[in-house]
N, CA, C and O atoms as a GROMACS GRO file, in nm:
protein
  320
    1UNK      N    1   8.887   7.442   7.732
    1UNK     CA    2   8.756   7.499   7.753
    1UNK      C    3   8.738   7.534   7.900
    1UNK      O    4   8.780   7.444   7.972
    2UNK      N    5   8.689   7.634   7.964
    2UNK     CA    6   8.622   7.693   8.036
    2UNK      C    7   8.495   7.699   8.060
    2UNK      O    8   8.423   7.746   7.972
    3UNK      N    9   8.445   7.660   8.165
    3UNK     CA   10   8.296   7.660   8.222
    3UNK      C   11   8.224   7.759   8.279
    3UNK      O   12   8.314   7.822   8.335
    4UNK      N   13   8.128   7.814   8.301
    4UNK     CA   14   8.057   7.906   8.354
    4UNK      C   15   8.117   7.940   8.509
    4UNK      O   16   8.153   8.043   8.567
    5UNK      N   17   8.106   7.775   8.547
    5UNK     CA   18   8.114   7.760   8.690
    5UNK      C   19   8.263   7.764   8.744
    5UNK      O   20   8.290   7.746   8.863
    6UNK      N   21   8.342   7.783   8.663
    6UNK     CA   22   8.498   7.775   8.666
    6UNK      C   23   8.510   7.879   8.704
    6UNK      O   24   8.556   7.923   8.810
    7UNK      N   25   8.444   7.950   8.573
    7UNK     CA   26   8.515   8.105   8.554
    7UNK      C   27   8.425   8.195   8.670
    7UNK      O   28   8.415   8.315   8.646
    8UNK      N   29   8.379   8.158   8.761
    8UNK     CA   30   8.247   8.258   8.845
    8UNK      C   31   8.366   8.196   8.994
    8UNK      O   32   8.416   8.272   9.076
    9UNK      N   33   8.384   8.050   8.989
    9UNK     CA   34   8.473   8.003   9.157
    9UNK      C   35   8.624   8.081   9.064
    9UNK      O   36   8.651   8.169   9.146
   10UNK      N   37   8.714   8.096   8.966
   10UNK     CA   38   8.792   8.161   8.951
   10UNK      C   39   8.772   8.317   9.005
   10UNK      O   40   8.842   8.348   9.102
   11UNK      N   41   8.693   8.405   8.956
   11UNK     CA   42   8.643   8.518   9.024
   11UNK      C   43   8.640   8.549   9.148
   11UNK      O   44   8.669   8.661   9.189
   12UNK      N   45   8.593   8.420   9.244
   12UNK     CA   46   8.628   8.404   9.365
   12UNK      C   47   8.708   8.441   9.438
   12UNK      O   48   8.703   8.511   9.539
   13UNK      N   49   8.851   8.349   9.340
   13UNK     CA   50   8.969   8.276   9.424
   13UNK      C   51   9.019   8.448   9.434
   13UNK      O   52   9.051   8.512   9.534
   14UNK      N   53   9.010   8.498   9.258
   14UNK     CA   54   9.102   8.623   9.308
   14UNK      C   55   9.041   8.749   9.380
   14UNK      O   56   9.100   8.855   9.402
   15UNK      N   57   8.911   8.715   9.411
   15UNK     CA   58   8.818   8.863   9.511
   15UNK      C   59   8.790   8.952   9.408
   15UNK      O   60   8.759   9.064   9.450
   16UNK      N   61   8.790   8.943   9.310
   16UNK     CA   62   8.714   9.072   9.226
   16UNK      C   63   8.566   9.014   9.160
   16UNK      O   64   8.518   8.901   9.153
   17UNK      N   65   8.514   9.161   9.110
   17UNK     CA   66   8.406   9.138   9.045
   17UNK      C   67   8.386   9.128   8.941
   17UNK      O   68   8.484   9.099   8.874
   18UNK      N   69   8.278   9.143   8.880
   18UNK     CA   70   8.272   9.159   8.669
   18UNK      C   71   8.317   9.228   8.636
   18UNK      O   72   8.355   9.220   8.519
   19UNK      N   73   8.349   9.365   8.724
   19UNK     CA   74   8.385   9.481   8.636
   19UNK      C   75   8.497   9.454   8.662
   19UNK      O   76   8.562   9.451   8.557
   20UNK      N   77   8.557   9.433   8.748
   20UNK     CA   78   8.728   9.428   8.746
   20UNK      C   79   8.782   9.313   8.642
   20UNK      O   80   8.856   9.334   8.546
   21UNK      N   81   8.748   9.236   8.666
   21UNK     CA   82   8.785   9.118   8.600
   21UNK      C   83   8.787   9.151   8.432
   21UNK      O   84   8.886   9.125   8.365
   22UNK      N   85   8.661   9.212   8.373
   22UNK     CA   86   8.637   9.201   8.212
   22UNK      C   87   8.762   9.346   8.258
   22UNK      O   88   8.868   9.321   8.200
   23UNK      N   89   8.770   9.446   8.321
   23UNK     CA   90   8.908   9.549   8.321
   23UNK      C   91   9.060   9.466   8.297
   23UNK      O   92   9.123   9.486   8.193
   24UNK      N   93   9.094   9.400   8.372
   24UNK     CA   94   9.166   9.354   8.385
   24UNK      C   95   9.180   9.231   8.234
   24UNK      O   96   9.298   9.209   8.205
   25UNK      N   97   9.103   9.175   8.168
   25UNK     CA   98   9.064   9.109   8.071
   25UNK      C   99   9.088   9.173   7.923
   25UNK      O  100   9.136   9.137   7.816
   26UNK      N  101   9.025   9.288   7.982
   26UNK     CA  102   9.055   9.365   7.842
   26UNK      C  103   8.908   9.395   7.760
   26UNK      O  104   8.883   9.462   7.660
   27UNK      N  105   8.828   9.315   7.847
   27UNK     CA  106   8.689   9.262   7.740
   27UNK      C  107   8.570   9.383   7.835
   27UNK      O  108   8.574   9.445   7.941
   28UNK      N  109   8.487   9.367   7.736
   28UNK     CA  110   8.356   9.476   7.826
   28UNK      C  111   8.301   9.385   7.919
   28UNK      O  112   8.308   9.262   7.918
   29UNK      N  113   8.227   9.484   8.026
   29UNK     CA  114   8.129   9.391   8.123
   29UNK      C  115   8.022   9.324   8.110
   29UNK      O  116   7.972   9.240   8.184
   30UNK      N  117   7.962   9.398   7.933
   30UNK     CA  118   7.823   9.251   7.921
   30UNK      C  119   7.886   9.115   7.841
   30UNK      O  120   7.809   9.028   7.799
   31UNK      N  121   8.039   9.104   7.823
   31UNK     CA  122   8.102   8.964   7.756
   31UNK      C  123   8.130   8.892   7.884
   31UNK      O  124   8.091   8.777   7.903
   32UNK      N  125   8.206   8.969   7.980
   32UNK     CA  126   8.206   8.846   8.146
   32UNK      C  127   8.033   8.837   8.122
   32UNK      O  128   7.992   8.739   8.059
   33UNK      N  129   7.949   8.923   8.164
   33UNK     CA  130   7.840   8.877   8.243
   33UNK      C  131   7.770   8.747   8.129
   33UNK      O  132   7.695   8.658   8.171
   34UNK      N  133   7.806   8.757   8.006
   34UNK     CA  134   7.732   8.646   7.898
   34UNK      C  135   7.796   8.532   7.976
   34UNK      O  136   7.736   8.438   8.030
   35UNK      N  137   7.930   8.556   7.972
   35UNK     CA  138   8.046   8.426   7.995
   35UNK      C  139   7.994   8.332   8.083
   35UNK      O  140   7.986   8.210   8.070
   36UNK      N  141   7.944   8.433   8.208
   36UNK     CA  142   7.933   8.320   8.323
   36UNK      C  143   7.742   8.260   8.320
   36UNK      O  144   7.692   8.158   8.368
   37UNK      N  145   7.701   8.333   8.272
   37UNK     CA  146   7.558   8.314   8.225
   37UNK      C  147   7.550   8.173   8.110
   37UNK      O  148   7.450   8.109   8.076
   38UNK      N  149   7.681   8.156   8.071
   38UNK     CA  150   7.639   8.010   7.978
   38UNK      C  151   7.590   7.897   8.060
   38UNK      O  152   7.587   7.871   8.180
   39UNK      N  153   7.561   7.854   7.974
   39UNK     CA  154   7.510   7.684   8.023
   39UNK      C  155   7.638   7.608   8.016
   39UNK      O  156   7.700   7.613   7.909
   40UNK      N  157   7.681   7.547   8.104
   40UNK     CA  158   7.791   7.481   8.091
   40UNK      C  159   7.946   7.526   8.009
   40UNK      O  160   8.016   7.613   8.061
   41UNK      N  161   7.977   7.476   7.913
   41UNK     CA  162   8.108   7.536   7.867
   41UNK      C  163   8.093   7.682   7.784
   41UNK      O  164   8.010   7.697   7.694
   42UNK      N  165   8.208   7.809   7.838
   42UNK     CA  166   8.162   7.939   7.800
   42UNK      C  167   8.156   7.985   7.638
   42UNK      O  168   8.240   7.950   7.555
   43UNK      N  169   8.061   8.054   7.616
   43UNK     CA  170   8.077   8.057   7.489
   43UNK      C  171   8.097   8.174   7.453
   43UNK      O  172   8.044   8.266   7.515
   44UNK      N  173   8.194   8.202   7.325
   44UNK     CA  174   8.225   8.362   7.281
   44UNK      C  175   8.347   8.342   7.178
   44UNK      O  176   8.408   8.240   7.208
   45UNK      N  177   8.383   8.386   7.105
   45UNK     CA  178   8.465   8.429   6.996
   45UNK      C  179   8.587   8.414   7.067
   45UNK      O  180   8.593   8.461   7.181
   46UNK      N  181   8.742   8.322   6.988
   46UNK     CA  182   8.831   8.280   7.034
   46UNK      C  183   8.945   8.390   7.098
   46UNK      O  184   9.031   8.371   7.184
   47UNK      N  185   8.918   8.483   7.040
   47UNK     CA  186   9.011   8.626   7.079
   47UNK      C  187   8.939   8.671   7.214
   47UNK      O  188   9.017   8.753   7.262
   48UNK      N  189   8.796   8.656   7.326
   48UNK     CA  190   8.802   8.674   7.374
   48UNK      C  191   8.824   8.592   7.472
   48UNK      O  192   8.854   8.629   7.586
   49UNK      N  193   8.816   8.513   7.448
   49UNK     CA  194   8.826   8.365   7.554
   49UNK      C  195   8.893   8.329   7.562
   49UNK      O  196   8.891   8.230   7.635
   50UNK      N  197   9.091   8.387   7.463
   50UNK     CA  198   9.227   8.331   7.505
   50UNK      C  199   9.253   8.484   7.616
   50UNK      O  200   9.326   8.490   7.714
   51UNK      N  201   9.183   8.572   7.568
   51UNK     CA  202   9.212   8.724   7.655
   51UNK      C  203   9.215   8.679   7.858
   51UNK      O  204   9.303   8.697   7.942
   52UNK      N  205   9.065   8.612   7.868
   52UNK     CA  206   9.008   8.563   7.978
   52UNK      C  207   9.116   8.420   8.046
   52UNK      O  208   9.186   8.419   8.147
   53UNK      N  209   9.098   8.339   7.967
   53UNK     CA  210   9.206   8.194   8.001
   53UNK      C  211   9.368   8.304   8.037
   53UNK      O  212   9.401   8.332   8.152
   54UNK      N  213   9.427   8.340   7.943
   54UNK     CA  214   9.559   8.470   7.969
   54UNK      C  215   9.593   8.524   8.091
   54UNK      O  216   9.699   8.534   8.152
   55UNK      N  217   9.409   8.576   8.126
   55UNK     CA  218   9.475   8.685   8.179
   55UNK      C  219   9.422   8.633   8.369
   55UNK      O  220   9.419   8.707   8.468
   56UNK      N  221   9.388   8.478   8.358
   56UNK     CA  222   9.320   8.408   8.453
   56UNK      C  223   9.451   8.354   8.496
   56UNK      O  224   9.487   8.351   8.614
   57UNK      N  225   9.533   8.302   8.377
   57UNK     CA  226   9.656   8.199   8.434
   57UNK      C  227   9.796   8.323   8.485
   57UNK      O  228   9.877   8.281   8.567
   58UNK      N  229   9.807   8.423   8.448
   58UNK     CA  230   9.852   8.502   8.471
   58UNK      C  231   9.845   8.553   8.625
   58UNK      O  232   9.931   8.550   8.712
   59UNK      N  233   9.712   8.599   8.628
   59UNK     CA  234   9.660   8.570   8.793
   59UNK      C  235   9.702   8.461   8.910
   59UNK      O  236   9.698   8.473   9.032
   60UNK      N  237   9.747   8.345   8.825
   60UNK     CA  238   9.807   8.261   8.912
   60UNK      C  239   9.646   8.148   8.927
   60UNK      O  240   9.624   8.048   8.995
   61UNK      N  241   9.571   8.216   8.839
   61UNK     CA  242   9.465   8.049   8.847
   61UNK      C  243   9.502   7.956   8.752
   61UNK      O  244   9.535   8.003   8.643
   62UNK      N  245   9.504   7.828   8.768
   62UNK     CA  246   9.480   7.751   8.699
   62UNK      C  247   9.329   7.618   8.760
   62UNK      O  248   9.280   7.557   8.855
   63UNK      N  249   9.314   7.659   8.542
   63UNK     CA  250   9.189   7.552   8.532
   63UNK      C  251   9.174   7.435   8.513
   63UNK      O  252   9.213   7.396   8.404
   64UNK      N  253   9.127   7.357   8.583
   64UNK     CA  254   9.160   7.154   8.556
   64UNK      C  255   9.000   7.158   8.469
   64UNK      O  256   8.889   7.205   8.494
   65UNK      N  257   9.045   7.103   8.387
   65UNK     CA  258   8.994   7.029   8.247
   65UNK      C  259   8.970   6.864   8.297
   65UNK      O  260   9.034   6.790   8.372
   66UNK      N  261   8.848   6.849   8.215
   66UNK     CA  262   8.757   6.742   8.242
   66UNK      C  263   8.863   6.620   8.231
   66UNK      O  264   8.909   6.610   8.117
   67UNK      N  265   8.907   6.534   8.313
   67UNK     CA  266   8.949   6.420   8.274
   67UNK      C  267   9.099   6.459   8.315
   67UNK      O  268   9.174   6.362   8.301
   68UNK      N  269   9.174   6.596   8.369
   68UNK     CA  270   9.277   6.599   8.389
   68UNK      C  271   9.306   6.551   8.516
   68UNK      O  272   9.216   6.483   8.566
   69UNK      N  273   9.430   6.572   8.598
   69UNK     CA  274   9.480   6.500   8.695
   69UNK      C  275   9.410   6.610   8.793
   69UNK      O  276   9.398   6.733   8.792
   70UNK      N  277   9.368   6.496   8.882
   70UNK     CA  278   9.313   6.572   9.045
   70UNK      C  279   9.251   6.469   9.119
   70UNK      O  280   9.193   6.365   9.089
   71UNK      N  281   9.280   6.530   9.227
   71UNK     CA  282   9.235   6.418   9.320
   71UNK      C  283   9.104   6.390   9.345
   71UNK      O  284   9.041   6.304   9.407
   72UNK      N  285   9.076   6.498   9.271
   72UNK     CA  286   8.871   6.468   9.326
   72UNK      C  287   8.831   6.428   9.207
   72UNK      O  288   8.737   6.348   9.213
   73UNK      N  289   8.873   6.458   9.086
   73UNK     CA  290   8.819   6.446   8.956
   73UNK      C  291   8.713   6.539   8.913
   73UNK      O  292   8.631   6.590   8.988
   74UNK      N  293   8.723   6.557   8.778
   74UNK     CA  294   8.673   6.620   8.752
   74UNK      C  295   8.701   6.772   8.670
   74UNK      O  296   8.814   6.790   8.624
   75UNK      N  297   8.598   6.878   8.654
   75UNK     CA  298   8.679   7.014   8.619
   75UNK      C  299   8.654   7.072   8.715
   75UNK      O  300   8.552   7.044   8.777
   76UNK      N  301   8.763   7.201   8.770
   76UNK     CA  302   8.758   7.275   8.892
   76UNK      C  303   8.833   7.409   8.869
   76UNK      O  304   8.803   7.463   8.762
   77UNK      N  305   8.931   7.478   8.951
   77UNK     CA  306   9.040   7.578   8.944
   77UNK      C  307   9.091   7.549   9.078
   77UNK      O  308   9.037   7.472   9.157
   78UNK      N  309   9.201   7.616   9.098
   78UNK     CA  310   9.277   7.611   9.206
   78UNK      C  311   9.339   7.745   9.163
   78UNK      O  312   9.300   7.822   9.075
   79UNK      N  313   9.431   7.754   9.235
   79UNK     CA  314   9.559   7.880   9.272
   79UNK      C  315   9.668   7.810   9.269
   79UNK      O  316   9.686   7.726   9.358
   80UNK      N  317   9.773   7.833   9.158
   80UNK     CA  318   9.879   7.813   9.172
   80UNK      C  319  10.014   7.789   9.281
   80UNK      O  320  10.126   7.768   9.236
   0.00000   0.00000   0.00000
């Protein structure tokens, strides 16, 4: 799972915006703008949200998941 707040500091890491990102995604620009607009974990239909996770780890982000290994704890992203 993916968080609002993941996927908005992911956006970050790689310098683009909504529109590039849902381009690059594959998905339209009002499914990013829902995405990061959730409350906590993102919500949307599984075909678009493996498109987004895909095309995020591809990018060279990876997302730490609640309870995975990190030094601060917690969920976050980094750069490969």
């Amino acid at each position: 799972m993916i968080t609002a707040g993941q996927l908005r500091a992911a956006r970050a890491l790689l310098g683009v915006d909504q529109r590039e990102l849902a381009h690059r995604c594959g998905l339209s620009l009002p499914t990013i703008q829902r995405m990061e607009a959730s409350d906590g974990v993102v919500r949307g239909n599984v075909d678009s949200l493996m498109k987004l996770v895909d095309t995020l780890a591809a990018t060279g982000i990876e997302l730490i998941g609640e309870g995975a290994t990190s030094s601060g704890g917690g969920r976050g992203v980094r750069l490969k």
